[in-house]
DRENKETOR-154445 format. One record per residue: residue in one letter; z, x, y of N, C-alpha, C, O, CB in turn. Coordinates in steps of 0.2 Angstrom, whole numbers, padded with zeros to 4 digits, always signed. Glycine has a CB too. Example, Ala and Ser with C-alpha at 12.3 -4.5 7.8 and 13.67 -1.06 7.14 Angstrom:
# residues 2
a+0039+0066-0028+0039+0062-0022+0039+0066-0016+0042+0071-0017+0045+0057-0022 s+0035+0064-0011+0036+0068-0005+0039+0064+0000+0040+0067+0006+0029+0070-0003 
***
This chain:
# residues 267
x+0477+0405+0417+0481+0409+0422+0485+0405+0427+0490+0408+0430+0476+0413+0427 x+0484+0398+0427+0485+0395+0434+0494+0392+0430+0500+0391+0432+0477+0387+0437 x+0492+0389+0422+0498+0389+0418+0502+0393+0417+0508+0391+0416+0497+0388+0414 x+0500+0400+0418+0505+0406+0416+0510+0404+0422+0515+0402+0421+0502+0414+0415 x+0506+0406+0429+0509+0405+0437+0515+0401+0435+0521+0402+0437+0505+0400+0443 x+0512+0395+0432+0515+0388+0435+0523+0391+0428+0529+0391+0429+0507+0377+0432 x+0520+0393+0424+0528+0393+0419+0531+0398+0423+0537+0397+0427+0528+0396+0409 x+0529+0403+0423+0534+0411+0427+0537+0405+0433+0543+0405+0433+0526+0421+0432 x+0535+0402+0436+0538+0398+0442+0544+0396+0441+0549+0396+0445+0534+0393+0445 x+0543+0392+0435+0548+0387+0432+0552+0392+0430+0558+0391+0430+0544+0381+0426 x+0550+0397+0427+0557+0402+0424+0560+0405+0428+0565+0408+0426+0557+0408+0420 x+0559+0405+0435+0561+0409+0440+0567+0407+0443+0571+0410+0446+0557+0411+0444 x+0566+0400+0443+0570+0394+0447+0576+0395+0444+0581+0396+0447+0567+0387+0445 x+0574+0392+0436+0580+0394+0431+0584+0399+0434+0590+0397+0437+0578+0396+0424 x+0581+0406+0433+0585+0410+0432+0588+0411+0442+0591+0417+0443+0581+0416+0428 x+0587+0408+0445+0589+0410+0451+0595+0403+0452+0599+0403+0457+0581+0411+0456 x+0596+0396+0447+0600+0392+0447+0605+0396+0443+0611+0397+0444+0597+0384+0445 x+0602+0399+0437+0611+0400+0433+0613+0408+0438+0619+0410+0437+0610+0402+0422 x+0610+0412+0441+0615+0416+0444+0619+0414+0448+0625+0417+0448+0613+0420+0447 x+0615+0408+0453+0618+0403+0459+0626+0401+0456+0631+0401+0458+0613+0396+0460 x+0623+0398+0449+0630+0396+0445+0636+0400+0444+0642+0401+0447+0627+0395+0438 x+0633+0403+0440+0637+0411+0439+0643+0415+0446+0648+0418+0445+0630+0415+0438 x+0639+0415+0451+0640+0418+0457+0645+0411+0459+0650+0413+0462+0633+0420+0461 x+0644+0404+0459+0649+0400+0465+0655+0398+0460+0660+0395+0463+0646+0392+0469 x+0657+0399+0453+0663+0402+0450+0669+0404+0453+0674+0401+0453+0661+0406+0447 x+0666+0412+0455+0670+0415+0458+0668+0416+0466+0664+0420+0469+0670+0421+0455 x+0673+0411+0468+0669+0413+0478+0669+0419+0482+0665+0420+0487+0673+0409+0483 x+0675+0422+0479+0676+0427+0482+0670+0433+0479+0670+0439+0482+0683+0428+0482 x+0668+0432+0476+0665+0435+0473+0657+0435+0476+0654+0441+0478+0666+0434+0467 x+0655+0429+0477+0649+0427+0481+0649+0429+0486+0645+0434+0487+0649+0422+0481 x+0654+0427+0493+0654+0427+0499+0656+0435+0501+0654+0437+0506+0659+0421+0500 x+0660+0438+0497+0664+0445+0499+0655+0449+0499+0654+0451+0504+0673+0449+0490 x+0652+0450+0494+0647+0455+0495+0646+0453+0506+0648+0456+0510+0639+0454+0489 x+0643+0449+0506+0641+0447+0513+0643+0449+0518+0641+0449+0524+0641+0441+0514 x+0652+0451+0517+0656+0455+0523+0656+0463+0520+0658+0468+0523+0666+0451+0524 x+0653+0463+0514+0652+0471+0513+0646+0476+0514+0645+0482+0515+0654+0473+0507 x+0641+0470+0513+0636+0472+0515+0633+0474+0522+0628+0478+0523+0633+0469+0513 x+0635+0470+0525+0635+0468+0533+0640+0473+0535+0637+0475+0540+0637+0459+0535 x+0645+0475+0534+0649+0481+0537+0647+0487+0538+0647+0490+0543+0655+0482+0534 x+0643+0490+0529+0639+0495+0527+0633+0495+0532+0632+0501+0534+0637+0494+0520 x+0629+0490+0535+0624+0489+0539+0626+0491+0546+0621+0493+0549+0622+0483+0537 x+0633+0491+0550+0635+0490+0554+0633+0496+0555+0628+0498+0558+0640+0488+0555 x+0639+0501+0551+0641+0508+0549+0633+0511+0551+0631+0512+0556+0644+0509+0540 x+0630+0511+0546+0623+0514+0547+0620+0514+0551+0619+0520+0552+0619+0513+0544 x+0617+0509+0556+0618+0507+0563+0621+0513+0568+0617+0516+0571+0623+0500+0564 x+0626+0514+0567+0630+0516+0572+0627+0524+0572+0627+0527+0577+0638+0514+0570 x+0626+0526+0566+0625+0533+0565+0620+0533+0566+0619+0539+0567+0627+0537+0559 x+0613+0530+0566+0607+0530+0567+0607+0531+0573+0604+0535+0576+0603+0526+0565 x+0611+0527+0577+0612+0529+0586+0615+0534+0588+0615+0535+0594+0615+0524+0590 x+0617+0537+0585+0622+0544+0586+0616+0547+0587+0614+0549+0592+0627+0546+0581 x+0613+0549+0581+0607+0551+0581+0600+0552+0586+0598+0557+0588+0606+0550+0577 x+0599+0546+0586+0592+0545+0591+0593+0543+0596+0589+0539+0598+0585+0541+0588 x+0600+0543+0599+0602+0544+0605+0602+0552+0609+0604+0554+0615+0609+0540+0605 x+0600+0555+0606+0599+0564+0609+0592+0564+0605+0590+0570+0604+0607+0571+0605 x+0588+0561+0604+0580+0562+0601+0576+0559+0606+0578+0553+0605+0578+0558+0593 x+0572+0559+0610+0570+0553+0612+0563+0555+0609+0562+0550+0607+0570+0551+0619 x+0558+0558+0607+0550+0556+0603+0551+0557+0595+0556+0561+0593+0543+0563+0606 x+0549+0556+0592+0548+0560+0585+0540+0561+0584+0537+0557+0580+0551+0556+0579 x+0536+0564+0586+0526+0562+0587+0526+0559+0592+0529+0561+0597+0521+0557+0581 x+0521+0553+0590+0521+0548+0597+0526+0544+0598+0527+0541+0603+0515+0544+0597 x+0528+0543+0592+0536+0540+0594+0541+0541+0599+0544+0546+0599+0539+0541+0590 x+0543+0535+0603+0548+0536+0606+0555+0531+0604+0554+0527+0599+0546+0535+0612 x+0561+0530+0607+0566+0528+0605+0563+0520+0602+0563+0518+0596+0572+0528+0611 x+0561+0517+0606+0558+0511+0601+0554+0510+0596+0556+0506+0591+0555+0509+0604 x+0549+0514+0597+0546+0512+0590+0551+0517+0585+0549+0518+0579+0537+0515+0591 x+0554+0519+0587+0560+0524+0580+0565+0517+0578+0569+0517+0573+0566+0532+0585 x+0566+0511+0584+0569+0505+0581+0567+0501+0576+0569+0498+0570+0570+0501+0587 x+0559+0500+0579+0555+0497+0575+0554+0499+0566+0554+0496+0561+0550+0498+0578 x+0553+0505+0567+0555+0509+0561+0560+0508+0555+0559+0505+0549+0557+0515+0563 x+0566+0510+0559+0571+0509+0555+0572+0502+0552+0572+0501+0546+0577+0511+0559 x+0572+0497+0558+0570+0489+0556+0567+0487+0550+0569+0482+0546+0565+0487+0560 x+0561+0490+0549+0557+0490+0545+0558+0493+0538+0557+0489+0533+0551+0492+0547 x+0561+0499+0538+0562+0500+0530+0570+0498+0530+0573+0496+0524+0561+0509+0528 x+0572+0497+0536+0582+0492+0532+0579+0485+0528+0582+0482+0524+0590+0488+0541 x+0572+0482+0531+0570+0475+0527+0567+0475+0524+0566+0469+0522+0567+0470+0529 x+0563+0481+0520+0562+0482+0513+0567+0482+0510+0569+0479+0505+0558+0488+0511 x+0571+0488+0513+0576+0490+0507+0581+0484+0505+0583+0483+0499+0580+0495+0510 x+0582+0478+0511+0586+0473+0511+0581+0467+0505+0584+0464+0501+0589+0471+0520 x+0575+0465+0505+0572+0462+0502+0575+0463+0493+0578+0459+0490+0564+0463+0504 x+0573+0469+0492+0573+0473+0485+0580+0472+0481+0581+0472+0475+0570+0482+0486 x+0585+0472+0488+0593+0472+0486+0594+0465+0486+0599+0464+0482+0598+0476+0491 x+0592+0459+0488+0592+0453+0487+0590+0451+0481+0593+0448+0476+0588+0450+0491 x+0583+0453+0480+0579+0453+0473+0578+0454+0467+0576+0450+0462+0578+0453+0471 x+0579+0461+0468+0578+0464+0460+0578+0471+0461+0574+0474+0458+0571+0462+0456 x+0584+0473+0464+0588+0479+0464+0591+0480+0460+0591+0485+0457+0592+0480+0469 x+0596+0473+0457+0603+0474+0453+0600+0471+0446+0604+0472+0441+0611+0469+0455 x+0593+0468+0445+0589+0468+0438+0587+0476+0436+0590+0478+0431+0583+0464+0438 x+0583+0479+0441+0581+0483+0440+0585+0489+0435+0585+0491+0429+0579+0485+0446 x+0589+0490+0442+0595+0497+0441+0598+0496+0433+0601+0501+0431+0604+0497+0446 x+0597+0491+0429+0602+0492+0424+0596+0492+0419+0598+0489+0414+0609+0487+0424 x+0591+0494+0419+0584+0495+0412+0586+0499+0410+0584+0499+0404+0576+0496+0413 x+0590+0505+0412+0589+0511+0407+0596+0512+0403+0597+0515+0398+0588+0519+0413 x+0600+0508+0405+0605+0508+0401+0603+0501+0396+0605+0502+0390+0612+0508+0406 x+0601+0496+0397+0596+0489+0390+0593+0495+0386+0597+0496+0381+0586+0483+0392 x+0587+0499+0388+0584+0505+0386+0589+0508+0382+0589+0505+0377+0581+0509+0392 x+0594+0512+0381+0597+0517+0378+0602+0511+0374+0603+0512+0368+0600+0522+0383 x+0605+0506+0376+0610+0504+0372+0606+0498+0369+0610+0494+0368+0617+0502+0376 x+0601+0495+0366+0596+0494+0365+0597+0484+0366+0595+0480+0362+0596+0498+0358 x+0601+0482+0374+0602+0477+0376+0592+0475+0375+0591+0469+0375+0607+0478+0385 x+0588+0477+0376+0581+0474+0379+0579+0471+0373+0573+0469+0373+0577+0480+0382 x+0581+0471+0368+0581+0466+0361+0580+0459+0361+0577+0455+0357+0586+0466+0358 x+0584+0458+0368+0587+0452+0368+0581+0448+0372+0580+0442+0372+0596+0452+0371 x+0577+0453+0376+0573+0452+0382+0566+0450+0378+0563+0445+0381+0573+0459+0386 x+0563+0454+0372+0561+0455+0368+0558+0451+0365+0552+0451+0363+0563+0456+0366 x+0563+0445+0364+0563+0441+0359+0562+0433+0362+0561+0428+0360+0569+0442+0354 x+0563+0434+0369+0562+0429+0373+0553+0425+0375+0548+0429+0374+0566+0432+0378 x+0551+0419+0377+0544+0420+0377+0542+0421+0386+0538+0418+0390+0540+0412+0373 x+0547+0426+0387+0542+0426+0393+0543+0435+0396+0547+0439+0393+0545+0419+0399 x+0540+0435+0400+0541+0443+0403+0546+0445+0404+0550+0444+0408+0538+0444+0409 x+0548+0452+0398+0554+0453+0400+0556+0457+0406+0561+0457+0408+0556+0456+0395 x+0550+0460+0410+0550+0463+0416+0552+0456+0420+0555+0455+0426+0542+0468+0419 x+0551+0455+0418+0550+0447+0426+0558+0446+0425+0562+0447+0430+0543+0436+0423 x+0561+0443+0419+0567+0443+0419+0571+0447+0421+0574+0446+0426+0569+0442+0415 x+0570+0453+0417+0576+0459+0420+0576+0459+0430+0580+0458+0434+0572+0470+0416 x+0568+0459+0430+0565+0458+0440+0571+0454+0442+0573+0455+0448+0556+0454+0442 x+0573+0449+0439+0575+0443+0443+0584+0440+0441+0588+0437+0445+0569+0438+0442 x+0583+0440+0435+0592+0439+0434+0597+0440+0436+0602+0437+0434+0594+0441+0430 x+0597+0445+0443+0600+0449+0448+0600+0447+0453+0601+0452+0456+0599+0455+0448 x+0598+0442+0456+0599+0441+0462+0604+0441+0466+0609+0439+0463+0597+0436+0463 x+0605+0444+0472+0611+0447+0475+0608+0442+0481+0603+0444+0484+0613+0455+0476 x+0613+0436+0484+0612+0434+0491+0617+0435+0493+0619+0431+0497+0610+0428+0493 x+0622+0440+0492+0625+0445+0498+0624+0450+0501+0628+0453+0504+0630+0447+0498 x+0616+0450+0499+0613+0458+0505+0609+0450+0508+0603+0452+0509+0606+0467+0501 x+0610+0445+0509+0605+0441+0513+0607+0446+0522+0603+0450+0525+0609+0431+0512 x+0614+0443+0523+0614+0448+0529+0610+0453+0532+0608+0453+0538+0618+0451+0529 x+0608+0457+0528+0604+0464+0527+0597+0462+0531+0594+0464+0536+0603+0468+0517 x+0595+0455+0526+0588+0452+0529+0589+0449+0538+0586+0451+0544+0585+0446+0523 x+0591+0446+0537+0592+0444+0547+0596+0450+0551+0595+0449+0557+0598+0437+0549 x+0599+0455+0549+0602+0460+0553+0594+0464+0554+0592+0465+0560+0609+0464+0550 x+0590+0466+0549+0584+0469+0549+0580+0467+0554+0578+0470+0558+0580+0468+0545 x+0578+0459+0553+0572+0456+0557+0577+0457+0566+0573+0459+0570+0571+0445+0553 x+0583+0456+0568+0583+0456+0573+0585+0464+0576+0585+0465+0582+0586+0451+0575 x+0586+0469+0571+0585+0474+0574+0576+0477+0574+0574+0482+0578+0589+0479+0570 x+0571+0472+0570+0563+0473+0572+0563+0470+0578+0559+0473+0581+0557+0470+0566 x+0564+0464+0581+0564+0461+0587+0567+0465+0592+0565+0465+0598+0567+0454+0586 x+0570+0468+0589+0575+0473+0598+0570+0478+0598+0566+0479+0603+0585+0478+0597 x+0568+0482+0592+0563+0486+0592+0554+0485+0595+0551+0490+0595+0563+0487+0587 x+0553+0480+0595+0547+0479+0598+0548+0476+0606+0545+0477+0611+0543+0474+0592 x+0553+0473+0606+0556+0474+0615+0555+0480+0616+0551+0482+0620+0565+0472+0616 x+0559+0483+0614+0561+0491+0616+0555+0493+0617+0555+0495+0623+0565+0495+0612 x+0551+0494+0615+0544+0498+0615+0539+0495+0618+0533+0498+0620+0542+0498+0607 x+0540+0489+0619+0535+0486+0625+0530+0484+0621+0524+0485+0623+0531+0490+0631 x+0529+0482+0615+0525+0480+0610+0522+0474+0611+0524+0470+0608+0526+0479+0605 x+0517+0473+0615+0514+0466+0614+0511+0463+0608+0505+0466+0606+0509+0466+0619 x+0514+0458+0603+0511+0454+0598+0507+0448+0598+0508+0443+0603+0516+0452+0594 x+0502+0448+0594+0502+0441+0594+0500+0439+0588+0501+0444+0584+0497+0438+0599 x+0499+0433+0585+0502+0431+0576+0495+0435+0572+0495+0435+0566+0503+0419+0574 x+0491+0437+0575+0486+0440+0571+0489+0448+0571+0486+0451+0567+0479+0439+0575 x+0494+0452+0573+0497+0457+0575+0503+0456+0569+0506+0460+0565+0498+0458+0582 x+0505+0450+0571+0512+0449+0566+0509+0448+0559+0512+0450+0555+0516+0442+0568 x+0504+0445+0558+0502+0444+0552+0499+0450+0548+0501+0449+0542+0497+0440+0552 x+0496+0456+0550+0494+0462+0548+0501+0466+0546+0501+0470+0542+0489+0465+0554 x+0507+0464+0551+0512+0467+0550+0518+0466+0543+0520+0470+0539+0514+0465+0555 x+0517+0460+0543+0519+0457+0538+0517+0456+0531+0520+0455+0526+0519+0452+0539 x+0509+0459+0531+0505+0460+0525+0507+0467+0524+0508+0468+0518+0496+0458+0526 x+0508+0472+0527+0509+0478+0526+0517+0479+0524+0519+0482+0519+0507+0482+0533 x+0521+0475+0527+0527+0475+0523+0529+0473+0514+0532+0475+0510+0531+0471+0526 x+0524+0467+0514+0523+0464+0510+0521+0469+0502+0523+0469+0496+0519+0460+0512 x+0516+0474+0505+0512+0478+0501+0519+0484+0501+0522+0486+0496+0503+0480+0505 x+0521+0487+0506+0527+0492+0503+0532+0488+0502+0537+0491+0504+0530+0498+0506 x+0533+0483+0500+0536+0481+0495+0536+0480+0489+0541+0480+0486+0537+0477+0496 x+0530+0480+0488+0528+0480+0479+0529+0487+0478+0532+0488+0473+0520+0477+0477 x+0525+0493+0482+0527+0502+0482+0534+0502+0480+0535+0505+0475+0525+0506+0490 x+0538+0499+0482+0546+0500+0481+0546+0498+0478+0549+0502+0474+0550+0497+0484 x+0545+0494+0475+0548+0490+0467+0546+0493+0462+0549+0494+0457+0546+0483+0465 x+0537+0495+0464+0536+0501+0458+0537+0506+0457+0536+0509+0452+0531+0503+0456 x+0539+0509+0463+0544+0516+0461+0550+0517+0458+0553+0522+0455+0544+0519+0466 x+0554+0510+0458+0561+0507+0457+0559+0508+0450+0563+0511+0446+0563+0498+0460 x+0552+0504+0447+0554+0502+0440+0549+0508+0436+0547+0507+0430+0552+0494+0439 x+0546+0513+0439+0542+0517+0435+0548+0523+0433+0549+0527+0428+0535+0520+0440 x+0552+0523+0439+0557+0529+0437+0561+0529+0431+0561+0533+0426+0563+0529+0441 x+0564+0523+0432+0567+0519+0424+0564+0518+0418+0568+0517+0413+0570+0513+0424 x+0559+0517+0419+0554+0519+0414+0553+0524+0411+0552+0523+0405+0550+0518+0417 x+0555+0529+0413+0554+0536+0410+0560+0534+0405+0558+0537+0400+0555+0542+0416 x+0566+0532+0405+0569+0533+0399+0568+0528+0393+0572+0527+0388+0577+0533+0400 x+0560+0526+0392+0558+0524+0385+0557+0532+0382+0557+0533+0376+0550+0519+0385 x+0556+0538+0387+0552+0542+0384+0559+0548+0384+0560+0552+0379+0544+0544+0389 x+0563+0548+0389+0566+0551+0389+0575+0550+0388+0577+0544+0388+0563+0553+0392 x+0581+0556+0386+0586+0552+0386+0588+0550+0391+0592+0546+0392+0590+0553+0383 x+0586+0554+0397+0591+0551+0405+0586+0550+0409+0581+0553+0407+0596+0555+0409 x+0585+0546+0416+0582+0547+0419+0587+0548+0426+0586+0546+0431+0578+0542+0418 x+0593+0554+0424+0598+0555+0431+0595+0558+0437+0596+0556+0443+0604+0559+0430 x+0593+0563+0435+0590+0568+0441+0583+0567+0446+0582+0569+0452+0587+0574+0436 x+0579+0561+0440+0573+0554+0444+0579+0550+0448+0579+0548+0454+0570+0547+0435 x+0582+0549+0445+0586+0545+0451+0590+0548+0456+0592+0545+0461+0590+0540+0448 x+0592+0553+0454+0596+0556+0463+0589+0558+0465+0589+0556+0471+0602+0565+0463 x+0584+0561+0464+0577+0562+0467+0575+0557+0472+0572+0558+0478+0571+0562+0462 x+0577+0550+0468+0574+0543+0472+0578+0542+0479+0576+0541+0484+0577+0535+0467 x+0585+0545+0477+0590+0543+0481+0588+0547+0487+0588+0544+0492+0595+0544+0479 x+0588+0553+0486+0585+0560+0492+0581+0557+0494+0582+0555+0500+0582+0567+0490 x+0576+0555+0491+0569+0555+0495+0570+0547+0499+0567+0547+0504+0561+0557+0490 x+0573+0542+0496+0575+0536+0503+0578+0538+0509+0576+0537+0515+0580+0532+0501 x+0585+0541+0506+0587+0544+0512+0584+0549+0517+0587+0550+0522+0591+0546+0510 x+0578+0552+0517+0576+0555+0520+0571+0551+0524+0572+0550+0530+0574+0559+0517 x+0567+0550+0520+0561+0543+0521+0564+0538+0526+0561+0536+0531+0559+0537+0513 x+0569+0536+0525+0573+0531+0532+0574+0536+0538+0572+0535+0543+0582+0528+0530 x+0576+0540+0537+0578+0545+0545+0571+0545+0547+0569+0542+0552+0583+0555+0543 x+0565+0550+0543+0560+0552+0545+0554+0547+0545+0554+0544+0539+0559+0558+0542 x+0550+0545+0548+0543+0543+0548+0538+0547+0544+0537+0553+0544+0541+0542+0555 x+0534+0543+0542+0528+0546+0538+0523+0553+0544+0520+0558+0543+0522+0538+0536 x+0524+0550+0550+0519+0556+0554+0523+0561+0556+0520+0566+0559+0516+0555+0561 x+0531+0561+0554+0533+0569+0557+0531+0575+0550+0531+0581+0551+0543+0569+0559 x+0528+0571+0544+0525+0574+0538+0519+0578+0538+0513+0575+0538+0525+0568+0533 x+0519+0584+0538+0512+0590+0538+0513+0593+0533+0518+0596+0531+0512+0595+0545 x+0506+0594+0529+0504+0599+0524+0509+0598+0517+0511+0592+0516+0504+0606+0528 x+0511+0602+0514+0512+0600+0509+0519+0595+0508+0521+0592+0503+0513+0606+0505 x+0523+0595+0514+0527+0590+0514+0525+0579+0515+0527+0574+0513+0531+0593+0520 x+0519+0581+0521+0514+0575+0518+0512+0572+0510+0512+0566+0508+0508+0576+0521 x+0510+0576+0508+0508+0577+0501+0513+0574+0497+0512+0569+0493+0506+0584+0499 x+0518+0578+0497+0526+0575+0492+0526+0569+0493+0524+0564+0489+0534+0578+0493 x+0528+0567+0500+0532+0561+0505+0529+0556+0505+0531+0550+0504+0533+0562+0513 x+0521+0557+0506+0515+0551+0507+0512+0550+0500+0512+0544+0499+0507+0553+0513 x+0510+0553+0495+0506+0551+0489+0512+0551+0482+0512+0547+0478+0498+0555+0489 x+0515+0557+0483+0519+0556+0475+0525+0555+0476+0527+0550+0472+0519+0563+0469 x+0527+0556+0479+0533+0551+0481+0532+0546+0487+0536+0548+0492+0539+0554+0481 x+0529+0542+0487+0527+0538+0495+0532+0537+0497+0531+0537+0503+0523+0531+0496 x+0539+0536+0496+0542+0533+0503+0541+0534+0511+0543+0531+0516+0547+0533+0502 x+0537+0541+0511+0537+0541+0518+0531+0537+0523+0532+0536+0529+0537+0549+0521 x+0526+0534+0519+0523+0528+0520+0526+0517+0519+0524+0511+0519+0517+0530+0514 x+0533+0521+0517+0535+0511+0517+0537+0509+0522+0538+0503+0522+0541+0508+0512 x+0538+0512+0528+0539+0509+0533+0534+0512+0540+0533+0510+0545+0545+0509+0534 x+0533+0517+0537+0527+0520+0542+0522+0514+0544+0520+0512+0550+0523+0527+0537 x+0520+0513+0538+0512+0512+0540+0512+0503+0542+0507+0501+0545+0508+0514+0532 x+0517+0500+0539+0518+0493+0544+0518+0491+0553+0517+0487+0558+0526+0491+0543 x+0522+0500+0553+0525+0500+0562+0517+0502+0565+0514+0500+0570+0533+0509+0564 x+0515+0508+0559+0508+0511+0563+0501+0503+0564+0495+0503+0566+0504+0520+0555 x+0503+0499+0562+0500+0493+0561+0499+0489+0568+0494+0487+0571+0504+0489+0555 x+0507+0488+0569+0508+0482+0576+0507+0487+0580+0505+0485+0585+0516+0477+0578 x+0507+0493+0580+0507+0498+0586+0500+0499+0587+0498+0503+0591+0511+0505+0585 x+0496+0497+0583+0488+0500+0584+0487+0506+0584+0482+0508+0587+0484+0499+0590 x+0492+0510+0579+0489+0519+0577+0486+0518+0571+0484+0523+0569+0495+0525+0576 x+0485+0513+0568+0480+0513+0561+0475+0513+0558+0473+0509+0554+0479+0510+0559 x+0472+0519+0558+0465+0519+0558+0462+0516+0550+0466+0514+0546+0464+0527+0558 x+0455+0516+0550+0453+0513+0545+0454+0519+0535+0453+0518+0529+0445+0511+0549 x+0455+0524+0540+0455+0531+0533+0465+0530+0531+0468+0529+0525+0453+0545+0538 x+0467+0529+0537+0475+0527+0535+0476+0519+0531+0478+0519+0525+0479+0526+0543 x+0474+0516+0533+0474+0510+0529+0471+0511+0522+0475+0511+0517+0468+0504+0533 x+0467+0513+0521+0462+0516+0514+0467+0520+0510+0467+0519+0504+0456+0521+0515 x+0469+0524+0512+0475+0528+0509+0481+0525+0506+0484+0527+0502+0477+0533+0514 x+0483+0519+0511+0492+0518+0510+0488+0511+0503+0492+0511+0498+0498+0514+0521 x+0482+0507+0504+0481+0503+0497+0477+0504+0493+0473+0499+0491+0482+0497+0496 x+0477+0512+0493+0475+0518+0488+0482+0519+0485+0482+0519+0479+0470+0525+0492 x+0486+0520+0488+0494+0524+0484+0494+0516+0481+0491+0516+0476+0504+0529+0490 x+0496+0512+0483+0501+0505+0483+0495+0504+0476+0498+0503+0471+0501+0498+0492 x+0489+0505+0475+0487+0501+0467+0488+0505+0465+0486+0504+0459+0481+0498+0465 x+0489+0512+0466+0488+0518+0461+0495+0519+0458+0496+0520+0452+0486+0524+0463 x+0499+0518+0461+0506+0517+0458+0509+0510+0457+0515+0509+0456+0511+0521+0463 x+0505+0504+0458+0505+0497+0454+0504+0497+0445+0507+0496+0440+0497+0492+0459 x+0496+0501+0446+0492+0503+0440+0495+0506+0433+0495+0505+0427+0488+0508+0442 x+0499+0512+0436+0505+0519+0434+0509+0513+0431+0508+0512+0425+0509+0525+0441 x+0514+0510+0434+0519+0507+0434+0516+0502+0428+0518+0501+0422+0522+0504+0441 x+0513+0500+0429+0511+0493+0423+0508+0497+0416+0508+0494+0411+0504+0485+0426 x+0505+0502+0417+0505+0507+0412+0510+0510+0408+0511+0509+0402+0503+0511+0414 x+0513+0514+0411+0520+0515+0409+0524+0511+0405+0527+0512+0399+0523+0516+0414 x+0524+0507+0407+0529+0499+0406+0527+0499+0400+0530+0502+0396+0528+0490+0411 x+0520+0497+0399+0517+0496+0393+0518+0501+0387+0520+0500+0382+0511+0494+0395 x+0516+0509+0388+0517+0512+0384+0527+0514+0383+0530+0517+0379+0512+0518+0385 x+0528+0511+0387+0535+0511+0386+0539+0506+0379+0543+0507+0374+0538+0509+0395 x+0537+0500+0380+0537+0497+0373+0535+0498+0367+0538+0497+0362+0535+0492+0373 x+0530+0501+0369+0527+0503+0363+0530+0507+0360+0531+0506+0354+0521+0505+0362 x+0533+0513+0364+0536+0517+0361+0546+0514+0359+0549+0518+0355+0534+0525+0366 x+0549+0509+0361+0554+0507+0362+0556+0505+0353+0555+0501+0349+0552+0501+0368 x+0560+0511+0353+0565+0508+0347+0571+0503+0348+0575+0503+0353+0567+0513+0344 x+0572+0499+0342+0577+0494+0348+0583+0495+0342+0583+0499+0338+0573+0484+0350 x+0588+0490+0342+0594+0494+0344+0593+0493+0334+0596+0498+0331+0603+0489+0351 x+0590+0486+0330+0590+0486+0324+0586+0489+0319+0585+0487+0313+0590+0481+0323 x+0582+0495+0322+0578+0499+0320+0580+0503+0316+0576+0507+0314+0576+0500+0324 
***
């Protein structure tokens, strides 16, 4: 196990030196996402305050902890677009045009590769505009931390982060079985966009149900904030890594019966 680590490490390096490569080529190409990213980020910003400048609670929420919030799922979302957003997005088209051959044949995880080949450091911005809109947010709100508060915090982002990624890659998954997965993916899209505006507790009865377990995003930022804020109960915590391994599990299942069933392009 400790060798597998140690190679996946060593491939990761690689594949994060030849994008680097790839990417300082073209400079403008490199450097231009970073003023487009960071503008889009501005933008969004601006309309979130339009908005929850005429809201002040949502639950127990007040305008702060709605900073904190937002904070929190713009630094998922910004992590995943650094990482393995621009691997992800393009499986289903390997999948149909039968590019995943090539992945295949390689000796190491083709998830890991596709995961990582795609590194985008022009959503870097995205990550420090996040962290200090979480810093204004926990000002704002009068949140007293201390690093055992930060730490609990951090582990909970950590964990919907991986929720993110498995839902990123269970969707696309679906076109081993099927021929499109378009309507999965405007679904994905809806329900982010929603999940960012709304917190997980404005969610009651069967809209909890959709929002919090079959499609969690209304738990990827929820349940970090409900953390530093000391609303977390011990049944809440149980629940949010109860979804996060059950859709860890799903996902690596899928994956799997997805190759199996995977005809490839010389078939």
């Amino acid at each position: 196990m400790r060798k597998r680590g140690r190679k996946n490490l060593r491939i990761l390096r690689e594949l994060v030196r030849i994008r680097f490569q790839g990417l300082m080529m073209y400079r403008l190409g490199f450097f231009g996402p970073f003023f487009v990213d960071g503008s889009l980020f501005v933008i969004q910003l601006l309309v979130f305050g339009a908005v929850y400048s005429n809201v002040e609670r949502i639950g127990t929420w007040g305008q702060g902890e709605m900073i904190l919030f937002i904070g929190t799922f713009s630094l998922i979302n910004a992590v995943g677009m650094v990482f393995y957003f621009f691997g992800i997005v393009q499986l289903p088209e390997k999948i149909r045009g039968g590019g995943l051959d090539l992945y295949l044949t390689k000796p190491v995880s083709p998830l890991l590769r596709l995961t990582f080949e795609k590194i985008n450091p022009g959503s870097i911005p995205l990550l420090l505009m996040s962290l200090v809109i979480i810093g204004y947010g926990i000002r704002r709100a009068e949140i007293m931390v201390n690093a055992g508060g930060i730490f609990l915090y951090l582990g909970w982002v950590a964990l919907m982060m991986v929720l993110h990624y498995d839902m990123m890659v269970l969707i696309r998954c679906v076109c081993f079985f099927l021929v499109t997965n378009a309507r999965l993916e405007q679904l994905e899209e809806a329900g982010l966009d929603l999940c960012m505006k709304l917190p997980g507790i404005a969610f009651y009865g069967i809209y909890r149900v959709i929002f919090c377990f079959l499609l969690p995003y209304g738990l990827m930022a929820t349940l970090p904030v409900q953390c530093i804020l000391g609303e977390m109960g011990w049944r809440t915590a149980l629940e949010g890594c109860a979804v996060a391994a059950a859709f860890t599990g799903l996902t690596a299942f899928v994956w799997k019966q997805g190759l199996r069933r995977y005809n490839s392009a010389s078939s």
